[in-house]
C-alpha positions in Angstrom: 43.2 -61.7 -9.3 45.3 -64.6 -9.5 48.9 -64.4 -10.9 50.7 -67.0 -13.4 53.0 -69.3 -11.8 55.8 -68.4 -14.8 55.4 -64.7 -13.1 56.8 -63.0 -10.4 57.1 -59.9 -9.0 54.5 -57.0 -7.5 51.6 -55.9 -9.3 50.2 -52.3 -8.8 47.0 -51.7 -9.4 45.6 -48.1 -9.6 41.6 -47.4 -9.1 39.6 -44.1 -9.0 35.9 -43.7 -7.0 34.2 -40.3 -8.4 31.1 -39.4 -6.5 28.2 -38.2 -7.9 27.6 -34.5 -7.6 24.8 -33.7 -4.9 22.4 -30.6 -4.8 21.7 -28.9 -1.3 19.2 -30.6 0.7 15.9 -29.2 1.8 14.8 -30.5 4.3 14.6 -29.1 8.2 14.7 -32.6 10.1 16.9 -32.7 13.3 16.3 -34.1 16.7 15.6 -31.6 19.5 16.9 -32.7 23.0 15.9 -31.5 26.2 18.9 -32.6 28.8 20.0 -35.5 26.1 16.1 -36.9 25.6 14.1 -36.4 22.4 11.5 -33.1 22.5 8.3 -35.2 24.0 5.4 -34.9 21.3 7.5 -33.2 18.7 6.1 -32.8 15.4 7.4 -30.4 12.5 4.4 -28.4 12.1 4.1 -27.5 15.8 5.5 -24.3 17.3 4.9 -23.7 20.8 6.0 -26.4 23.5 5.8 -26.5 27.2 8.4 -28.9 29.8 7.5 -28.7 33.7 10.5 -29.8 35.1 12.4 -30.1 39.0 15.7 -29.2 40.4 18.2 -27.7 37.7 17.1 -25.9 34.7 16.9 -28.4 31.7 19.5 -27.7 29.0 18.0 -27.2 24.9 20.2 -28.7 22.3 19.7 -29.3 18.5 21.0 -33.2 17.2 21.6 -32.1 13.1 21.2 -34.0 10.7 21.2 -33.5 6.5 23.6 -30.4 7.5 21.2 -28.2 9.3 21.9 -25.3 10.8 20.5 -24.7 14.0 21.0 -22.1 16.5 19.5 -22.0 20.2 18.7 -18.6 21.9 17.7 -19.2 26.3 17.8 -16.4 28.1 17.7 -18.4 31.4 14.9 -17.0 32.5 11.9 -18.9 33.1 9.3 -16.5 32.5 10.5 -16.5 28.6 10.8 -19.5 26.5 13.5 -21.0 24.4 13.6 -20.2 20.8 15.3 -22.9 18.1 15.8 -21.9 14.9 16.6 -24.6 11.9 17.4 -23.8 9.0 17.9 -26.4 5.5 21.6 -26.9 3.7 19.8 -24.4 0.8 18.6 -22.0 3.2 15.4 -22.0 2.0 13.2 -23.9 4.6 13.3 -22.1 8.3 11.8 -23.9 11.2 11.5 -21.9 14.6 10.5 -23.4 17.8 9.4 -21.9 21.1 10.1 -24.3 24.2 8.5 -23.0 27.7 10.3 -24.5 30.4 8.6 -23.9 33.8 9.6 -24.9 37.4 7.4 -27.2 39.2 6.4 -25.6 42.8 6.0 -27.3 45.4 2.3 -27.7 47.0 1.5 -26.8 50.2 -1.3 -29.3 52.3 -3.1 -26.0 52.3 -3.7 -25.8 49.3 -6.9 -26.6 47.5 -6.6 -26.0 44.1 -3.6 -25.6 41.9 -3.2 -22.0 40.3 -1.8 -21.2 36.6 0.4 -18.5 36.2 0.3 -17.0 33.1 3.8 -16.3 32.0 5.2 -13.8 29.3 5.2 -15.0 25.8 7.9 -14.5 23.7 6.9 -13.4 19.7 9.0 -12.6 17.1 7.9 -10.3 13.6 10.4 -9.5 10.5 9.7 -6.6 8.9 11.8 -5.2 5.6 13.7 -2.6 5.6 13.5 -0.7 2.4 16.6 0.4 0.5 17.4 3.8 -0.3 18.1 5.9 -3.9 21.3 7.0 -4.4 22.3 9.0 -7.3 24.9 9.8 -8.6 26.5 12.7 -11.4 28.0 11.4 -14.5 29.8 14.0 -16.7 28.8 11.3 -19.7 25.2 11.4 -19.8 23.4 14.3 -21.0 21.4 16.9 -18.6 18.3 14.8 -18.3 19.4 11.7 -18.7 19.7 8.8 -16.4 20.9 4.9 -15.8 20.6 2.8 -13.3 23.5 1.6 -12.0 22.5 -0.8 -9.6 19.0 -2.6 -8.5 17.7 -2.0 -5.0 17.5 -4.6 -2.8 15.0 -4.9 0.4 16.6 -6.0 3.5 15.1 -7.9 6.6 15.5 -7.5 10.7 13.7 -9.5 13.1 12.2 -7.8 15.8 11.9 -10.2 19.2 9.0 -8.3 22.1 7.8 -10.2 25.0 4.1 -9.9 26.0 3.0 -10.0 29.4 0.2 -11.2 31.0 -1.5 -8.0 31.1 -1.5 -6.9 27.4 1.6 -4.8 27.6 4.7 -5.5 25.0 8.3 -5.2 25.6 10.9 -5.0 22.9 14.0 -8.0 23.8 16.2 -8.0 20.7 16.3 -6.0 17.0 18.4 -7.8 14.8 19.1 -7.4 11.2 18.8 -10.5 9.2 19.3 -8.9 5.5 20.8 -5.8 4.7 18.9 -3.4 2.2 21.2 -2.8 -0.8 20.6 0.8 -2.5 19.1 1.6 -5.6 22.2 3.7 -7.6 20.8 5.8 -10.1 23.5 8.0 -12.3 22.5 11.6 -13.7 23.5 13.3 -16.1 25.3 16.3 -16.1 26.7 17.0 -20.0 25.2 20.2 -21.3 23.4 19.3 -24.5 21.7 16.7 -25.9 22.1 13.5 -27.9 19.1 14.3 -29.8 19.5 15.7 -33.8 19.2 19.9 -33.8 15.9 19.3 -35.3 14.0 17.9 -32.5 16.0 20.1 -30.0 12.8 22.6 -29.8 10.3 20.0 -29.0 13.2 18.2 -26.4 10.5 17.8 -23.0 12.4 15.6 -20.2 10.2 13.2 -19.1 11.2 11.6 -15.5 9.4 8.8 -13.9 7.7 8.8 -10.4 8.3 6.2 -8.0 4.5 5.6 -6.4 4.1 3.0 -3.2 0.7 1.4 -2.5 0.2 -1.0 0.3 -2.5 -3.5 0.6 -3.9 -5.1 3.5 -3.2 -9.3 3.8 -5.7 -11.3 5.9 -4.7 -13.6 7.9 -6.0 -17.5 8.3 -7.4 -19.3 10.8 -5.5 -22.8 12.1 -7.1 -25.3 14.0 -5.5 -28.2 16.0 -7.0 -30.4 17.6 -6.6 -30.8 21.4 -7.1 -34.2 23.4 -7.5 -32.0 27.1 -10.1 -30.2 26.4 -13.4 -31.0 26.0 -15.9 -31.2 22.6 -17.2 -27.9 21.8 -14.4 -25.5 23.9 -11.9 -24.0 22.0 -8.3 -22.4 23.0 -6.3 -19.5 20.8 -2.8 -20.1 21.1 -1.9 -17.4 19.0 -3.7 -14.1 17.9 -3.8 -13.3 14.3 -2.3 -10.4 12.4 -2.5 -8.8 9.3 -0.1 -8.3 6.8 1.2 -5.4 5.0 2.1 -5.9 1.5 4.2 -2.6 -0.4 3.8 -2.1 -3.9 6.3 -0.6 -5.8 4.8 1.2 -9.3 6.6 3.4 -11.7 4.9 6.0 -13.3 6.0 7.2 -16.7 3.8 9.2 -19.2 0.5 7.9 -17.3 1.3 4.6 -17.6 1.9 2.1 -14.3 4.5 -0.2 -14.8 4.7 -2.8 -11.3 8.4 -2.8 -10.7 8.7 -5.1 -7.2 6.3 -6.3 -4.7 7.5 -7.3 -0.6 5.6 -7.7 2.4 6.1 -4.8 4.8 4.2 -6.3 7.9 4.6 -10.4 7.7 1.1 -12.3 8.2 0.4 -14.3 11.3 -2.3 -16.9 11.2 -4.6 -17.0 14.4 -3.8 -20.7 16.1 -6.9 -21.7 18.0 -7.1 -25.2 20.0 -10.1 -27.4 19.4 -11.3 -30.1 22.2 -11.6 -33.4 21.1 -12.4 -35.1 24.3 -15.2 -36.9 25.5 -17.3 -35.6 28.0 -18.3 -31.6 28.8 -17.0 -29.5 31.5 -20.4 -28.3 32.9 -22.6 -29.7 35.5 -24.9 -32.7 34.3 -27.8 -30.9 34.8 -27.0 -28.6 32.2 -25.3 -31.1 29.6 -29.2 -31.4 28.1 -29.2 -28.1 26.7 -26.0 -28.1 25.6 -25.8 -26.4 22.1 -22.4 -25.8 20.2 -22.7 -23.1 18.4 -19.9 -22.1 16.0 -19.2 -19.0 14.5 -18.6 -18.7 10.3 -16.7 -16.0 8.5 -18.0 -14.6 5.1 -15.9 -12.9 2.7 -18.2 -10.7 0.3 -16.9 -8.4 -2.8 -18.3 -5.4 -3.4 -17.7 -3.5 -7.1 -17.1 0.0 -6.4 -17.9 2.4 -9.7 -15.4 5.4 -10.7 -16.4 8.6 -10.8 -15.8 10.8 -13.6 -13.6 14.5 -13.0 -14.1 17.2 -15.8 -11.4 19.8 -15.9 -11.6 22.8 -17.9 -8.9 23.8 -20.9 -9.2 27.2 -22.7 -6.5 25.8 -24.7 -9.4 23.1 -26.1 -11.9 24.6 -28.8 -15.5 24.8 -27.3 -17.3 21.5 -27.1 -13.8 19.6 -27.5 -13.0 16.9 -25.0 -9.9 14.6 -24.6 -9.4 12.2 -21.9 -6.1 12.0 -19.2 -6.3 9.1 -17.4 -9.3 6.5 -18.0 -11.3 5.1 -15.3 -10.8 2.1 -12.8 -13.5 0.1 -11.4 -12.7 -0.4 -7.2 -13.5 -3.7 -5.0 -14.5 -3.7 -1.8 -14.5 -6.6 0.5 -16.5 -7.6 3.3 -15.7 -9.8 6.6 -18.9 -10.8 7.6 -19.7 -12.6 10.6 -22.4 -15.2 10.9 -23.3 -16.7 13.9 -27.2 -18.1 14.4 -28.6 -16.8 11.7 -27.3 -13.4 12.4 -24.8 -11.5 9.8 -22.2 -8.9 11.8 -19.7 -7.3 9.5 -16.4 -7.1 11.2 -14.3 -5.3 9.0 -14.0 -3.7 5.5 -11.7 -3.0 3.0 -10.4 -1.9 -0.6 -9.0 -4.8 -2.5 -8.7 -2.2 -5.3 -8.8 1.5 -5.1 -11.0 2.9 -7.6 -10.0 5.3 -10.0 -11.4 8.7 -11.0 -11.9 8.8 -15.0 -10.4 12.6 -16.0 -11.3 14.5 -18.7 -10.6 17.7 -20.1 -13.3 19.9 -21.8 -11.8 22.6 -23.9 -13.6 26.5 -23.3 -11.7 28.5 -26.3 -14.1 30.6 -28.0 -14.3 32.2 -31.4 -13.6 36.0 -31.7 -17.2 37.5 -32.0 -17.8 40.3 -33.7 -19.5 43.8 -32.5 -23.2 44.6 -33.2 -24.0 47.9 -34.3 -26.6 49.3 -32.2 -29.3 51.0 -33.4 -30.0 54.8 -32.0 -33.2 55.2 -30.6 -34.9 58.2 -31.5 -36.4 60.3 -28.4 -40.4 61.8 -28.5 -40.2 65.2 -27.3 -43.7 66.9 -27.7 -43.0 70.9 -27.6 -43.5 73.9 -29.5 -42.3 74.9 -33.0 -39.3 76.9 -31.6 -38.4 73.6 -30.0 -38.3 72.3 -33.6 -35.8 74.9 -34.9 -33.9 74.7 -32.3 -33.0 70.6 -32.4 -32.8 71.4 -36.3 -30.3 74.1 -35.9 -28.3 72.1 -33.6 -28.5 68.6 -36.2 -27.2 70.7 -38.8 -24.3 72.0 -37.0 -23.2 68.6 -35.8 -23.6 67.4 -39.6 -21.7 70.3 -40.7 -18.6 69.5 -38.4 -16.1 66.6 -39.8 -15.2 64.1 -37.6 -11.7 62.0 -37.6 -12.3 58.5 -39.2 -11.3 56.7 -36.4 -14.3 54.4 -35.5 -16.7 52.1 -36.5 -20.1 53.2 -38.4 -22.0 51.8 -35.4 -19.7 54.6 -33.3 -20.5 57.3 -35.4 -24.5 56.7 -35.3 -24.3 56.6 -31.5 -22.2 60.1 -31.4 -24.7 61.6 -33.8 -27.3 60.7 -31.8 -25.6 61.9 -28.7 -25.5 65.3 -30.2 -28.8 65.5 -31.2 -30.2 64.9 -27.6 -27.8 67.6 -26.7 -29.7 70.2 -28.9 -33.0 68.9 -28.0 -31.6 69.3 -23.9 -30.5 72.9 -25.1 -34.3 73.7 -26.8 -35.9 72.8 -23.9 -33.7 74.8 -21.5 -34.2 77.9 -23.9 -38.4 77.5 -24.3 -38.2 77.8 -20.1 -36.4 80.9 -20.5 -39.1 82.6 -22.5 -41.8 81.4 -20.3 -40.6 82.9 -17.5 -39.5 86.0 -19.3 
């Protein structure tokens, strides 16, 4: 700026710097320092790490960068390794590292060969922690009415367990990372209804059912490759676990309505080590007939047919059918295991649950209507007195009125009745006279 020689005086000048707005970084990248040097070997996507050191116990510290948060957990004990946690400016990268830091012996001139001590490992597993239903009475909903205050929430805890050399686990730290918020339901308690008086009679309170269905989640399998051991052997690092995904379906009037999914049990992938260098660890002699044979995993589907319930309903007219809930084709899968030609099936499972088709078959019958029976007429050979006798008795029971009560079918069958009673009589009176 330059100023007029017919001008004096002191300028002001007044300037403004806006900076641009910036959104929350993702990114994880820091520096992780062992005693103020850089992590030897470090590379984002590895987990486990392993420092021999001397003297003094090295000291674990995070350099951030792109405002990470980091957070360092040492027990200061050798036996379990250091876990750093890193976590992005939008919180939704996470980066965990486990750092073993083992004291360096000293050797003896005794000693041969130098023996591995297998140390604890340290493994960590979040789990959710469902939410709960709460509900509540509202004097301004009807009876049988609800609302939902308030959507649940599922909450998280990490679970730390150390896991010794022999197999067993030991549970270090339980801390919650998330907690659950509760599902807030309000009832109603107002007696009546906001329904017209008309459809009062036919009023039927339908309340949904909350149904949970887990399914199984495979893990995968990671290789890395590893420049100390040799072509063909192989090292896990870490064992794999399955997950456990919930499924949360409501149920209304038959229908399935999906209202959240979470994963229960988090998936681990199985970490195996693959050798890279040159060279085999056996003998020369047997180096000829060396054969790598690798294992392969198949995954097979099977279709699994419903089958089909009948339930009987006298409220249904004969020959009537109506169905409940339509059928639902399953499917099965299949870990199979080929190794040389050979097939081994590891393990089985239901990817989908089949589902019965049920049907209702209706049993009401029609009102049938009696048959009159016909009155069979006995053969009774005898003598002529015989005759008169049966005669004499028919004509009394026709001479006597009976009440009007029954059917014309009953009063055949009590006619007939009373003639085999004469007929019984004849007979016992003929005896008489013979014996006489």
């Amino acid at each position: 700026m330059e100023r007029k020689a017919d001008k004096s005086g002191v300028a002001m000048i007044e300037m403004t710097f806006l900076a641009p707005s910036e959104l929350p970084q993702e990114s994880t990248q820091s520096k992780i320092l062992v005693d103020g040097k850089e992590l030897p070997d470090f590379a984002e996507d590895r987990q486990d790490y392993q420092i021999t050191y001397k003297g003094q116990r090295p000291k674990v510290s995070v350099e951030e960068s792109n405002q990470v948060a980091s957070t360092v957990v040492d027990s200061g004990d050798d036996s379990l390794p250091v876990l750093v946690r890193l976590v992005s400016e939008s919180g939704k990268q996470v980066k965990e590292y486990r750092i073993q830091l083992t004291k360096e012996k000293p050797v003896s001139e005794k000693t041969v060969a130098a023996v591995q001590e297998e140390l604890p490992k340290l493994e960590f597993v979040e789990k959710d922690l469902a939410y709960k239903t709460v509900e509540k009475k509202d004097s301004t909903l009807y009876l049988g009415e609800t609302r939902v205050e308030q959507e649940g929430k599922v909450g998280k805890e990490r679970i730390f367990t150390a896991i010794n050399p022999d197999g067993s686990k030991e549970e270090k730290l339980r801390e919650v990372v998330e907690t659950p918020t509760d599902r807030i339901v309000l009832v109603g308690t107002k007696p009546g209804t906001s329904l017209p008086e008309d459809e009062v009679k036919n009023l039927v309170l339908n309340r949904p059912e909350l149904v949970v269905e887990e399914e199984t989640i495979d893990f995968k399998v990671q290789e890395r490759k590893s420049d100390k051991l040799y072509l063909g052997e192989t090292r896990v690092v870490q064992e794999g676990q399955k997950g456990i995904r919930l499924h949360l379906i409501e149920v209304e009037n038959g229908k399935r309505h999906l209202k959240e999914t979470y994963d229960k049990v988090a998936v681990q992938d199985r970490i195996v080590e693959v050798g890279t260098k040159p060279g085999t660890s056996l003998p020369e002699d047997e180096v000829k007939n060396l054969v790598l044979n690798r294992s392969e995993l198949v995954i097979e589907e099977e279709t699994i047919d419903f089958k089909v319930q009948e339930q009987k309903n006298d409220k249904l007219p004969a020959g009537q059918t109506r169905v409940l809930q339509e059928g639902q084709k399953g499917i099965r899968v299949h870990l199979i295991e080929v190794e040389n030609g050979k097939r081994t099936e590891k393990e089985s499972y239901d990817k989908v649950i089949a589902q019965d088709r049920i049907v209702e078959v209706g049993t009401a019958s029609e009102t049938t209507k009696p048959v009159p029976q016909e009155s069979t007429k006995p053969q009774v050979s005898e003598k002529a007195d015989t005759k008169e006798i049966a005669s004499n008795a028919a004509s009394q029971a026709q001479e006597e009125k009976l009440p009007n009560t029954g059917s014309a079918a009953s009063q055949a069958a009590l006619a007939a009745g009373l003639a085999l009673l004469g007929l019984s009589a004849g007979l016992v009176a003929t005896k008489g006279k013979k014996e006489d």
